[in-house]
VEXSE-246901 format. One record per residue: residue number from 1; residue in three letters; z, y, x of N, C-alpha, C in turn. Coordinates in Angstrom, 1 decimal, decimal comma. Each point is the difference from the previous one (the first is absolute). Layout:
REM VEXSE-246901
<pt><num>NUM</num><residu>ALA</residu><n_pz>Z</n_pz><n_py>Y</n_py><n_px>X</n_px><ca_pz>Z</ca_pz><ca_py>Y</ca_py><ca_px>X</ca_px><c_pz>Z</c_pz><c_py>Y</c_py><c_px>X</c_px></pt>
...
REM end
This chain:
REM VEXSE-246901
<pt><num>1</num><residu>UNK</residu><n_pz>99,1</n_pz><n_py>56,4</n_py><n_px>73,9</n_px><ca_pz>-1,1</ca_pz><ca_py>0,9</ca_py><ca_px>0,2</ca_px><c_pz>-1,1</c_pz><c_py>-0,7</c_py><c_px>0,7</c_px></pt>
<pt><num>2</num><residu>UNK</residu><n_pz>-1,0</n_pz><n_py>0,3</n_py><n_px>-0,4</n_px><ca_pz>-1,7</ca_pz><ca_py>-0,8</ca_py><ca_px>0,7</ca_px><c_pz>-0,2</c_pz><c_py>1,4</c_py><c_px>1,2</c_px></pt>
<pt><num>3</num><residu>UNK</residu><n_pz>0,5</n_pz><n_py>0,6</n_py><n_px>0,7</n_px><ca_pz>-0,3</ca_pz><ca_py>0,8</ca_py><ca_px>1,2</ca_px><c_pz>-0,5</c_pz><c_py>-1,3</c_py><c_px>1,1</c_px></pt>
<pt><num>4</num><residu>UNK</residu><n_pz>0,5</n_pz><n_py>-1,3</n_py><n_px>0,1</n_px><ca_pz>-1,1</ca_pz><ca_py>-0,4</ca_py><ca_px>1,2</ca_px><c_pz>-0,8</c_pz><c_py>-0,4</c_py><c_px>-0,3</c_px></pt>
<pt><num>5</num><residu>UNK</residu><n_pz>-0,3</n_pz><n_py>-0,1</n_py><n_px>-1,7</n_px><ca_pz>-1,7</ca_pz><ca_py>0,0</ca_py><ca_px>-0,4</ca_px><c_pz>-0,8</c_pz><c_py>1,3</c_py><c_px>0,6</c_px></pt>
<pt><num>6</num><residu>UNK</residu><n_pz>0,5</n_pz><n_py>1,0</n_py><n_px>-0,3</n_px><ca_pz>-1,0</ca_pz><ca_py>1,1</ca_py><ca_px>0,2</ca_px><c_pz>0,2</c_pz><c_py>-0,1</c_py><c_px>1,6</c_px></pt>
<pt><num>7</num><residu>UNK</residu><n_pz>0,9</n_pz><n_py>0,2</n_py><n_px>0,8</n_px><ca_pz>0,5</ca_pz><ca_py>-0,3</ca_py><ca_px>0,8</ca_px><c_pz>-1,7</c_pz><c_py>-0,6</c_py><c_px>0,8</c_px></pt>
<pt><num>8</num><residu>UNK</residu><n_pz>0,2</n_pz><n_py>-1,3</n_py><n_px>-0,5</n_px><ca_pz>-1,5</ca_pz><ca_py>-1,1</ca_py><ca_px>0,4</ca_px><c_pz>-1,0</c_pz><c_py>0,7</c_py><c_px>0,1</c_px></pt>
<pt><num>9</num><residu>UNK</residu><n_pz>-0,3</n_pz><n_py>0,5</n_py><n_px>-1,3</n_px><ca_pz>-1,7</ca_pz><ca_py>0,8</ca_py><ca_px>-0,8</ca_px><c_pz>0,1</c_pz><c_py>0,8</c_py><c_px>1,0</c_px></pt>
<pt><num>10</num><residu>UNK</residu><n_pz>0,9</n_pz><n_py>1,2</n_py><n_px>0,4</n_px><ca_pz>-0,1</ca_pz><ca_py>1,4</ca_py><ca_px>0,6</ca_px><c_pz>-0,4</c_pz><c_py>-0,2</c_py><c_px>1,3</c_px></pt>
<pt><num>11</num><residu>UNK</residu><n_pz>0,3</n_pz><n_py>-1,4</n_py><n_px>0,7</n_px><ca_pz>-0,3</ca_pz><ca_py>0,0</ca_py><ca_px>1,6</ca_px><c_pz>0,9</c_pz><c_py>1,3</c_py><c_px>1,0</c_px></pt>
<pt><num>12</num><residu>UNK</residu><n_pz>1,1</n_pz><n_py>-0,1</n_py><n_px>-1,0</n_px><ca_pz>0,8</ca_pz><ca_py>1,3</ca_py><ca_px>0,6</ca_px><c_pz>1,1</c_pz><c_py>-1,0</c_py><c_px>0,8</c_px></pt>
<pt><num>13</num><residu>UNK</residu><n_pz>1,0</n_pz><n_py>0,8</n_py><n_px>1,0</n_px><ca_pz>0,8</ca_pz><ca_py>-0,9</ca_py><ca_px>0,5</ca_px><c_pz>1,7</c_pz><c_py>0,9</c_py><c_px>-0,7</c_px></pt>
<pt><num>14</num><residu>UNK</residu><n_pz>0,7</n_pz><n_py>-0,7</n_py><n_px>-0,1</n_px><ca_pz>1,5</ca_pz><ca_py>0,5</ca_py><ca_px>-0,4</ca_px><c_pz>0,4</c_pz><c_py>1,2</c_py><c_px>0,3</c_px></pt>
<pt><num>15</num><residu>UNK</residu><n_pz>-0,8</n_pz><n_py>-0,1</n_py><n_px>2,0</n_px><ca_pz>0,8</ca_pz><ca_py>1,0</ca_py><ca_px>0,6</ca_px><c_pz>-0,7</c_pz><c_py>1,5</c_py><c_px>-0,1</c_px></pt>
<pt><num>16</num><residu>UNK</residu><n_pz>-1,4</n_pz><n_py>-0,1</n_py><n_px>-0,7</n_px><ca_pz>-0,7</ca_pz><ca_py>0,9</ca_py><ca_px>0,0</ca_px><c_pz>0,4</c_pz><c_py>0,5</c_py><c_px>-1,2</c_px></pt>
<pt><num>17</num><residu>UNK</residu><n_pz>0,6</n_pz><n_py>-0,9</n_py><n_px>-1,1</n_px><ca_pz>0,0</ca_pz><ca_py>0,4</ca_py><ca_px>-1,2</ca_px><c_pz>1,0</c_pz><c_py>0,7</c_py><c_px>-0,1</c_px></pt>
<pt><num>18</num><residu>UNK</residu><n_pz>1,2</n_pz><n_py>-0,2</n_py><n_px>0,5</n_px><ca_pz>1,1</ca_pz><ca_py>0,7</ca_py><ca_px>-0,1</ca_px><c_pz>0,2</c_pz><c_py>1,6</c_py><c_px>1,1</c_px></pt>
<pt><num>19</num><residu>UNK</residu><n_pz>-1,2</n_pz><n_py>-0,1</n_py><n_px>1,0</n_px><ca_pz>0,1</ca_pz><ca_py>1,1</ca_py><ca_px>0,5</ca_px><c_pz>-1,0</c_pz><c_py>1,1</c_py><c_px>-0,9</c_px></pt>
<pt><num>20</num><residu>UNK</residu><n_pz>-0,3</n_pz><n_py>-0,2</n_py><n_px>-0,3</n_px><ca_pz>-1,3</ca_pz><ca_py>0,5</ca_py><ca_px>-1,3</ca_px><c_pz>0,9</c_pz><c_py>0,5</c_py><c_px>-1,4</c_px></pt>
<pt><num>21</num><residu>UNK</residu><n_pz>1,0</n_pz><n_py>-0,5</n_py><n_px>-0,2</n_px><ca_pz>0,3</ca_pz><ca_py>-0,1</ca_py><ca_px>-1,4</ca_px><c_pz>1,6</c_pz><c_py>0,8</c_py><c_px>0,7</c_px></pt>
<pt><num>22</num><residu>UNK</residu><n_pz>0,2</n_pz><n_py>0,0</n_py><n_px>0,8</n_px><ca_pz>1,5</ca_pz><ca_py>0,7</ca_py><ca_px>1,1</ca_px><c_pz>1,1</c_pz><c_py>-0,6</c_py><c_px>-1,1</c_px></pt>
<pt><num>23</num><residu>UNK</residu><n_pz>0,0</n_pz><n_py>-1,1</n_py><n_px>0,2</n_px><ca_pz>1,3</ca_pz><ca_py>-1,2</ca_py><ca_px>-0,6</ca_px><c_pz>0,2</c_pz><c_py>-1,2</c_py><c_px>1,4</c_px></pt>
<pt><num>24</num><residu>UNK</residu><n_pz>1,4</n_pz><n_py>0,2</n_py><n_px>-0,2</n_px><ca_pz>0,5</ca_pz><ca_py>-1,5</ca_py><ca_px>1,3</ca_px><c_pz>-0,4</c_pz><c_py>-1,5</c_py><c_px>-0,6</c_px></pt>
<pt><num>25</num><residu>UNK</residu><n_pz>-0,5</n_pz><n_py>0,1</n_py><n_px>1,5</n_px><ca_pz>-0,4</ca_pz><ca_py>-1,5</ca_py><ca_px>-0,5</ca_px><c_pz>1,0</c_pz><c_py>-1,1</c_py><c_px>-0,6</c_px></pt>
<pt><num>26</num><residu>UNK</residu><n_pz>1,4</n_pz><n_py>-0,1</n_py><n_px>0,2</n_px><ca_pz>0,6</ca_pz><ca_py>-1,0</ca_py><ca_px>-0,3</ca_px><c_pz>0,2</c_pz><c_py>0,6</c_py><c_px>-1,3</c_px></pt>
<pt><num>27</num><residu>UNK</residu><n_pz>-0,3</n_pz><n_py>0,9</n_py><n_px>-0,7</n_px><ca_pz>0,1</ca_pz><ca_py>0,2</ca_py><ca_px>-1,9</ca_px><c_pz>-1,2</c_pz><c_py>-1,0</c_py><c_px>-0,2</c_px></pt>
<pt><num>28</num><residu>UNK</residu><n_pz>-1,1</n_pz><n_py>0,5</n_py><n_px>0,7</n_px><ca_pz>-1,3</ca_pz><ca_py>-0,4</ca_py><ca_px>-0,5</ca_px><c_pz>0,2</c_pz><c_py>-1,9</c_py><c_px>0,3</c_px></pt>
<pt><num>29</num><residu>UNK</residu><n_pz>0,4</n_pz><n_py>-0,5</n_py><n_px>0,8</n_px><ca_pz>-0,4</ca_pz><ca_py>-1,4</ca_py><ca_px>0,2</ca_px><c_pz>1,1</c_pz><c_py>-0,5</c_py><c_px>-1,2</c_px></pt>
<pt><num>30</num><residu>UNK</residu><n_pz>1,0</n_pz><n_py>0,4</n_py><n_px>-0,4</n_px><ca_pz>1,1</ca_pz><ca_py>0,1</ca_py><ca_px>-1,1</ca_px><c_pz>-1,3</c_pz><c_py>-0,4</c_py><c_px>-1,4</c_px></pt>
<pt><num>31</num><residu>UNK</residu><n_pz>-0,6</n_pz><n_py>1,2</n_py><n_px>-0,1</n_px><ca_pz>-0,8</ca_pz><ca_py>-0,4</ca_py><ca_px>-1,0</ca_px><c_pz>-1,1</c_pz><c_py>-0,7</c_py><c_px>0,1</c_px></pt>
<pt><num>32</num><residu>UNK</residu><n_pz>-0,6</n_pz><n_py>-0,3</n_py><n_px>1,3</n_px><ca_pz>-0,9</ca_pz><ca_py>-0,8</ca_py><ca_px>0,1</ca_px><c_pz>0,8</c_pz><c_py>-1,5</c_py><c_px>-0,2</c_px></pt>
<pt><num>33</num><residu>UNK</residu><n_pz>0,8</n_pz><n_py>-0,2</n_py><n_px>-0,1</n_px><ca_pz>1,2</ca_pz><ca_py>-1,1</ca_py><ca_px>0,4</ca_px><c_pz>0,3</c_pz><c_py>-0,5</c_py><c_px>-1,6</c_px></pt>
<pt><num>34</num><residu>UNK</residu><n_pz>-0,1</n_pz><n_py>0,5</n_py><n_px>-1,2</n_px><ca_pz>0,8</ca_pz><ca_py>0,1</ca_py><ca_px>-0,9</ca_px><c_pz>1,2</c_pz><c_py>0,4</c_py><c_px>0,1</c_px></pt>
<pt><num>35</num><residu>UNK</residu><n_pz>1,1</n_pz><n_py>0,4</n_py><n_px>0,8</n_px><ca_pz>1,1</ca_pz><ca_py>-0,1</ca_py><ca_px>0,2</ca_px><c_pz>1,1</c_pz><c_py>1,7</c_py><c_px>-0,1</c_px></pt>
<pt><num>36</num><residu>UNK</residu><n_pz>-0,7</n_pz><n_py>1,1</n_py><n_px>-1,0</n_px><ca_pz>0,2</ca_pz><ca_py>1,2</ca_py><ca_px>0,1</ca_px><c_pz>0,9</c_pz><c_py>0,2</c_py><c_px>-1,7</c_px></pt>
<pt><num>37</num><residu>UNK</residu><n_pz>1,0</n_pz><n_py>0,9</n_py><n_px>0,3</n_px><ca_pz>0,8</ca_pz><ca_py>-0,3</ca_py><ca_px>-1,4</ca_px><c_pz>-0,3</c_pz><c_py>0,5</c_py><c_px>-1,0</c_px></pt>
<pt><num>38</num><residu>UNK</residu><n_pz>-0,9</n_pz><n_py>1,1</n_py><n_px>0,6</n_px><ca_pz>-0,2</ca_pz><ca_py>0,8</ca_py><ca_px>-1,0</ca_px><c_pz>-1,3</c_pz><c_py>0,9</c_py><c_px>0,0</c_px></pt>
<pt><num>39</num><residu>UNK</residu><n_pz>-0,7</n_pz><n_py>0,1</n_py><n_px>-0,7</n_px><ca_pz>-1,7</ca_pz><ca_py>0,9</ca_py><ca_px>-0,1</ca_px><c_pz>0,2</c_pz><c_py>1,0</c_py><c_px>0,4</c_px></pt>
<pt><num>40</num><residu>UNK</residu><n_pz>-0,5</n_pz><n_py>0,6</n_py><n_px>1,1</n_px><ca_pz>-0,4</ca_pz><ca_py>1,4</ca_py><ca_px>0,2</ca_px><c_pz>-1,0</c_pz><c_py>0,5</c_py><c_px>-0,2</c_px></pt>
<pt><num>41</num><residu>UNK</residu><n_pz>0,1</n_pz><n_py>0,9</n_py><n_px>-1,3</n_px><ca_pz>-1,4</ca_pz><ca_py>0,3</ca_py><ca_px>-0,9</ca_px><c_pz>-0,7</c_pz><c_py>0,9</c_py><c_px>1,3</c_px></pt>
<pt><num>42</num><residu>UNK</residu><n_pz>0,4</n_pz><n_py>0,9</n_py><n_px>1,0</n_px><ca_pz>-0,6</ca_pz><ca_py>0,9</ca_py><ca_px>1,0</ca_px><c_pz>-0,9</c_pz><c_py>-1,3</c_py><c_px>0,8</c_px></pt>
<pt><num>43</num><residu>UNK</residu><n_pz>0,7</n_pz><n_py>-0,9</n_py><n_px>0,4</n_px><ca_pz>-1,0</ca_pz><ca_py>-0,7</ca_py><ca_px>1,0</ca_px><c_pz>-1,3</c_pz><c_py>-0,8</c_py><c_px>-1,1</c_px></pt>
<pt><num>44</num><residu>UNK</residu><n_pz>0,7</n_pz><n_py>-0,4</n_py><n_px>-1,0</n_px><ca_pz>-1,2</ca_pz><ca_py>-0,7</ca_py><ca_px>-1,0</ca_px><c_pz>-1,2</c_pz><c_py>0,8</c_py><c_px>-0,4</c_px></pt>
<pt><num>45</num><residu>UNK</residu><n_pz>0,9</n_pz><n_py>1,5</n_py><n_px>0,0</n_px><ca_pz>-1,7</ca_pz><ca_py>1,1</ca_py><ca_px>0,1</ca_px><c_pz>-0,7</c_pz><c_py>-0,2</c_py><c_px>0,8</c_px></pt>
<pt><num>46</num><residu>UNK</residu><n_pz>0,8</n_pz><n_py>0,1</n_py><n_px>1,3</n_px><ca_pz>-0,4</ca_pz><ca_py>0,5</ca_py><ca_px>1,1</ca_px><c_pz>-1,7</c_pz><c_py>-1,4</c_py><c_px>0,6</c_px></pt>
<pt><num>47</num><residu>UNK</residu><n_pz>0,9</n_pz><n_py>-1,6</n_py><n_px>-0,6</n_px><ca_pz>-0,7</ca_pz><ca_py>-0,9</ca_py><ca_px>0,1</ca_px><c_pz>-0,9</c_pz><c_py>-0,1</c_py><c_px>-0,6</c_px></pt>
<pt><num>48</num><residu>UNK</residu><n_pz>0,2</n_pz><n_py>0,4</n_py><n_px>-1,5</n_px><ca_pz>-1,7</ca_pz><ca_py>0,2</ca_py><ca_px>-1,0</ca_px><c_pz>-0,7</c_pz><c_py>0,9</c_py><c_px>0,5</c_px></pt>
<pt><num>49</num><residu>UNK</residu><n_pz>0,4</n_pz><n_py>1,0</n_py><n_px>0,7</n_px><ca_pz>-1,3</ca_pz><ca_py>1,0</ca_py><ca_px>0,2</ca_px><c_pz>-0,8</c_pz><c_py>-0,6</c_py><c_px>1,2</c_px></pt>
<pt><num>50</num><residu>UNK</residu><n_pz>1,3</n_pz><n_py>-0,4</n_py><n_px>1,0</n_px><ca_pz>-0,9</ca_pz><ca_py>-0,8</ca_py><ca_px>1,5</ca_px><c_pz>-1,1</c_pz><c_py>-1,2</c_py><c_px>-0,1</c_px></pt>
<pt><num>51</num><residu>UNK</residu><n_pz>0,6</n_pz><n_py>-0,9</n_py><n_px>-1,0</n_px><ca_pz>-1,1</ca_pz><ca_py>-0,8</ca_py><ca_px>-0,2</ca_px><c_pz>-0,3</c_pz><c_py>-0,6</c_py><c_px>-1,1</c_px></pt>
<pt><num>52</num><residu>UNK</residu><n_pz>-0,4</n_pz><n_py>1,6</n_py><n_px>-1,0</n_px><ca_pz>-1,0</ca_pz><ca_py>0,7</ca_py><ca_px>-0,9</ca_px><c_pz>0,3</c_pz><c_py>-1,0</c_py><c_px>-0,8</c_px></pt>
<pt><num>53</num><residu>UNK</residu><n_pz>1,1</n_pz><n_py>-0,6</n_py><n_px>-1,0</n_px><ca_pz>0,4</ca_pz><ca_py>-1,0</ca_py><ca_px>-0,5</ca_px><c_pz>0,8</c_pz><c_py>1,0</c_py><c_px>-1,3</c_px></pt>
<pt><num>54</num><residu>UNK</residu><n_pz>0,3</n_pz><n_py>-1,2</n_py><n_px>-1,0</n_px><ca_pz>1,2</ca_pz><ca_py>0,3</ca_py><ca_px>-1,1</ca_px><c_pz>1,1</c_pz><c_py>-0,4</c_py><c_px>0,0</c_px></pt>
<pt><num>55</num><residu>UNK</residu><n_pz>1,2</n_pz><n_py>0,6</n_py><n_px>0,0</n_px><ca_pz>1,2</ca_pz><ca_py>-0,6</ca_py><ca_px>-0,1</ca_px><c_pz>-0,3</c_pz><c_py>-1,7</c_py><c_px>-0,3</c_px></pt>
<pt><num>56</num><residu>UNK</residu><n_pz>-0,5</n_pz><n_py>-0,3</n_py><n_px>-1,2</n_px><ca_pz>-0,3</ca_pz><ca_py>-1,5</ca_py><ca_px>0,1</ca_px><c_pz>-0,5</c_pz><c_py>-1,0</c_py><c_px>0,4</c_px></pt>
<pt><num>57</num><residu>UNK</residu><n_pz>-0,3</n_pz><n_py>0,5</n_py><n_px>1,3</n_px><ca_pz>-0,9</ca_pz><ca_py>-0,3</ca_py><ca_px>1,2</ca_px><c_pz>1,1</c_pz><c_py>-0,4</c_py><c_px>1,1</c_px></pt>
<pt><num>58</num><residu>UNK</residu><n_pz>1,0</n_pz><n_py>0,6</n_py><n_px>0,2</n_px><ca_pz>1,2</ca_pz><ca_py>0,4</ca_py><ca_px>0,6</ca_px><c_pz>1,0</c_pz><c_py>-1,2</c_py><c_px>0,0</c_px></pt>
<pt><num>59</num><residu>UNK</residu><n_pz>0,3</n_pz><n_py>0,4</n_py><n_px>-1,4</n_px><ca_pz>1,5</ca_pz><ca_py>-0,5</ca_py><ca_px>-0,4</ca_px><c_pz>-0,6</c_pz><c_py>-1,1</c_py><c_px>-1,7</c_px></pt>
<pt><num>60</num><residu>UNK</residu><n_pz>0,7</n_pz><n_py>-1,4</n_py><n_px>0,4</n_px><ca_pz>-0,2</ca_pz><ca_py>-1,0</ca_py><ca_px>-1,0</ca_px><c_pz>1,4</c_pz><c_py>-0,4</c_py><c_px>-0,7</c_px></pt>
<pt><num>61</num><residu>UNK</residu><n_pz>-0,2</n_pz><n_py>0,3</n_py><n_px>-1,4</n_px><ca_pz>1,9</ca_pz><ca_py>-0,9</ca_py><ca_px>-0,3</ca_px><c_pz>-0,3</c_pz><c_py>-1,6</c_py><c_px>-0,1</c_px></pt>
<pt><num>62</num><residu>UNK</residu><n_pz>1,5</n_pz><n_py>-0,2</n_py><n_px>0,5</n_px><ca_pz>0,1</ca_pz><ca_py>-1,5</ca_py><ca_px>-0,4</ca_px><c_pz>1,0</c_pz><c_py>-0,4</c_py><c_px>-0,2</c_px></pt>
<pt><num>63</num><residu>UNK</residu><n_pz>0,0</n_pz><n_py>-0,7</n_py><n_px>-1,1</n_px><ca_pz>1,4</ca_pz><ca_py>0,2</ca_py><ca_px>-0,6</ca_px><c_pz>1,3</c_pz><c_py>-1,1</c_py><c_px>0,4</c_px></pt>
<pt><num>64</num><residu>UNK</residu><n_pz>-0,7</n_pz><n_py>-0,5</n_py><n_px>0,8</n_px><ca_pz>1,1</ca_pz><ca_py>-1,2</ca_py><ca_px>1,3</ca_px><c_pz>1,0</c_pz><c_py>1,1</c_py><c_px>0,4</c_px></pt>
REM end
């Protein structure tokens, strides 16, 4: 996922973001991390609307 791209752009901090969006942080650094098993379509909304993006803004495949 590119969230510490926007992450950058937003000048937002993790901890702001996750109290704003009322998700734990250790999911969120999971996905800031690459390291989450599985998509949660509620937070990927929740992330396109926060910083006004498209799903393909978000999340990139790669086929490694």
């Amino acid at each position: 996922m590119n969230i510490n791209e926007l992450l950058e752009k937003s000048g937002k901090s993790k901890n702001a973001i996750c109290k704003d969006l009322d998700i734990p942080r250790a999911n969120f650094n999971r996905y800031c991390r690459d390291e989450f098993q599985r998509i949660d379509a509620r937070l990927v909304c929740k992330l396109c609307e926060y910083f006004e993006c498209g799903v393909g803004d978000l999340i990139e495949y790669d086929e490694d």
